[in-house]
C-alpha positions in Angstrom: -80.5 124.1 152.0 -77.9 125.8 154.0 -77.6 128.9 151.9 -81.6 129.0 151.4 -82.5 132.9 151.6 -86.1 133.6 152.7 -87.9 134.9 150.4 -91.7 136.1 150.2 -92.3 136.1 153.6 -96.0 137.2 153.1 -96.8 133.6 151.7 -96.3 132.0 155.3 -98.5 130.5 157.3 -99.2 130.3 160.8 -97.8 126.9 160.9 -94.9 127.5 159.1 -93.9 130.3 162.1 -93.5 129.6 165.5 -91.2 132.2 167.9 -88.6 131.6 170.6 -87.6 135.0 171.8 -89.1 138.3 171.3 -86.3 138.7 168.3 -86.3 135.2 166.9 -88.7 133.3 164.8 -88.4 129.8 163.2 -89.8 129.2 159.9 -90.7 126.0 158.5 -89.0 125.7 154.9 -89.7 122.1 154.7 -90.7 119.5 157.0 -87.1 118.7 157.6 -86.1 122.6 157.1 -85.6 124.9 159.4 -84.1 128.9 159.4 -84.0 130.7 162.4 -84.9 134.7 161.5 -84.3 138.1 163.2 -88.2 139.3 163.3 -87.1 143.0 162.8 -86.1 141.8 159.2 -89.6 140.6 159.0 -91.5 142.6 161.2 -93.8 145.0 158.4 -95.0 141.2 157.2 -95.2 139.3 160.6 -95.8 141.7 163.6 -94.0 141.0 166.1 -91.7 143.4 166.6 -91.0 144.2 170.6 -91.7 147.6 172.1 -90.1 148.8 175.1 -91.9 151.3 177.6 -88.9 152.6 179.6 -90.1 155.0 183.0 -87.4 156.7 184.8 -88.4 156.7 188.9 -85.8 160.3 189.2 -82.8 162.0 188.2 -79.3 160.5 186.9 -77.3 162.0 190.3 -79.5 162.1 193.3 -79.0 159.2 195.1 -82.0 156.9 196.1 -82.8 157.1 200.4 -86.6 155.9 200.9 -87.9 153.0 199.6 -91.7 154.6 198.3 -94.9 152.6 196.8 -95.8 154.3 193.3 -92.8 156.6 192.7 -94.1 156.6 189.4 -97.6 156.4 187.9 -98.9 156.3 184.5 -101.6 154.6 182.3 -101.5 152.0 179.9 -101.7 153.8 176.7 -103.0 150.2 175.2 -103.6 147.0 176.2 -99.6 145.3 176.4 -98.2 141.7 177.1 -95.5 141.7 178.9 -92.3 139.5 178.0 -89.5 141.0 179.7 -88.6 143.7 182.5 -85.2 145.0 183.4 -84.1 147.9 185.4 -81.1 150.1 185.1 -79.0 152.6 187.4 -76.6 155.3 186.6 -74.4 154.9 189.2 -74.5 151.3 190.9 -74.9 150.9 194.4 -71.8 149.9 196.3 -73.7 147.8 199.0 -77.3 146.4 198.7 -79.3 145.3 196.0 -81.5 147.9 194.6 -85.2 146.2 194.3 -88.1 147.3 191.9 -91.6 146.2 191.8 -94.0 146.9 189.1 -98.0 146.9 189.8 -101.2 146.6 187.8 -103.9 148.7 189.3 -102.4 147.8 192.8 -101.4 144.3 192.3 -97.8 143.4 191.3 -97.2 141.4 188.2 -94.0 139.8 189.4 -93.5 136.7 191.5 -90.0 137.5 192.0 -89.1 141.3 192.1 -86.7 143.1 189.4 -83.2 143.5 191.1 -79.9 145.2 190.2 -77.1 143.8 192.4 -74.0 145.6 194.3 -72.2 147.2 191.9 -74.0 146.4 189.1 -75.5 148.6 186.4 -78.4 146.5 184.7 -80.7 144.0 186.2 -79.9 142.0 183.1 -76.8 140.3 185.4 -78.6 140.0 188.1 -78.4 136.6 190.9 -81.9 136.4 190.6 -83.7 137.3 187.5 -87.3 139.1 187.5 -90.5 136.6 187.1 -93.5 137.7 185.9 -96.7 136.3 186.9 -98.6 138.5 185.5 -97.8 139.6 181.7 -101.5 141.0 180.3 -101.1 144.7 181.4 -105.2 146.0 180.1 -105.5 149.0 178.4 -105.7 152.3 180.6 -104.7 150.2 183.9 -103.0 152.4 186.3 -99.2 151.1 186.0 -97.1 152.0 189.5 -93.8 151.3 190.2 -92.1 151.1 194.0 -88.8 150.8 194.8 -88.6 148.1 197.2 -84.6 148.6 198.4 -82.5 151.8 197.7 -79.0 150.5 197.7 -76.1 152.7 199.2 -75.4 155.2 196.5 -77.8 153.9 193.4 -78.7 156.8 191.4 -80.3 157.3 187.9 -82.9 154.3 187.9 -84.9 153.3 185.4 -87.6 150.1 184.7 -88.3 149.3 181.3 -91.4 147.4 180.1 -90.8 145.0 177.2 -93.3 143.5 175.1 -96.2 143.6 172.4 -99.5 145.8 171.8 -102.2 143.0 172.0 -104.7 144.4 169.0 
């Protein structure tokens, strides 16, 4: 069973398919078999693959001074469940963690703030990861995004959204 390809993907079930990541989904061959999957192989037959809303709060060289509530607003084009946020920089700060919060008409849906740490590019190394509390964004809510801490030097930010149209 080792060498099993999948075939006929269409013919599963709901049962048979169960996901651990955003990417990954494990499909039930047997009761004793199991294959992991990439879902973007599968995705025209199961769904599920992950979009990615990415906002950029200003330019790639002008350093960020003020922190600021809603640097950025937009609108839900749909309603979206969140599953992951990250946050990226341009040029890293050399002192001071650059902090990011993202808000649903007013009301932040993270329990513990995106971060990109001293020197650091991408919140995806960050000390403390982002939580999210809140991951069902509605249709045509207004999204803002603050910037909590600047960082000494952090330029070219960005917070990116990623998750799943809810139909």
């Amino acid at each position: 069973m080792a060498d099993a390809k999948i075939t006929a993907l269409s013919a599963l079930t709901s049962a048979q398919v169960s996901y651990t990541q955003d990417v990954f989904a494990v499909v039930s061959l047997s009761s004793t078999a199991t294959r992991k999957i990439l879902v973007q192989e599968a995705a025209g037959v199961l769904g599920c693959r992950a979009e990615v809303i990415a906002v950029a709060l200003g330019n790639e060289v002008t350093p960020i001074t003020a922190t600021a509530a809603a640097v950025v607003t937009f609108r839900m084009p749909y309603a979206f469940t969140v599953s992951q946020v990250k946050a990226s920089l341009t040029n890293a700060s050399s002192s001071g963690t650059p902090t990011f919060d993202i808000n649903e008409s007013g009301t932040t849906i993270l329990s513990t703030k995106l971060t990109i740490d001293a020197t650091e590019l991408t919140s995806a190394t960050a000390a403390v990861p982002a939580v999210i509390s809140d991951a069902n964004l509605a249709a045509d809510a207004p999204i803002t995004i603050d910037i909590d801490v600047t960082g000494v030097s952090a330029a070219g930010a960005k917070v990116y959204l990623i998750g799943k149209q809810v139909a």
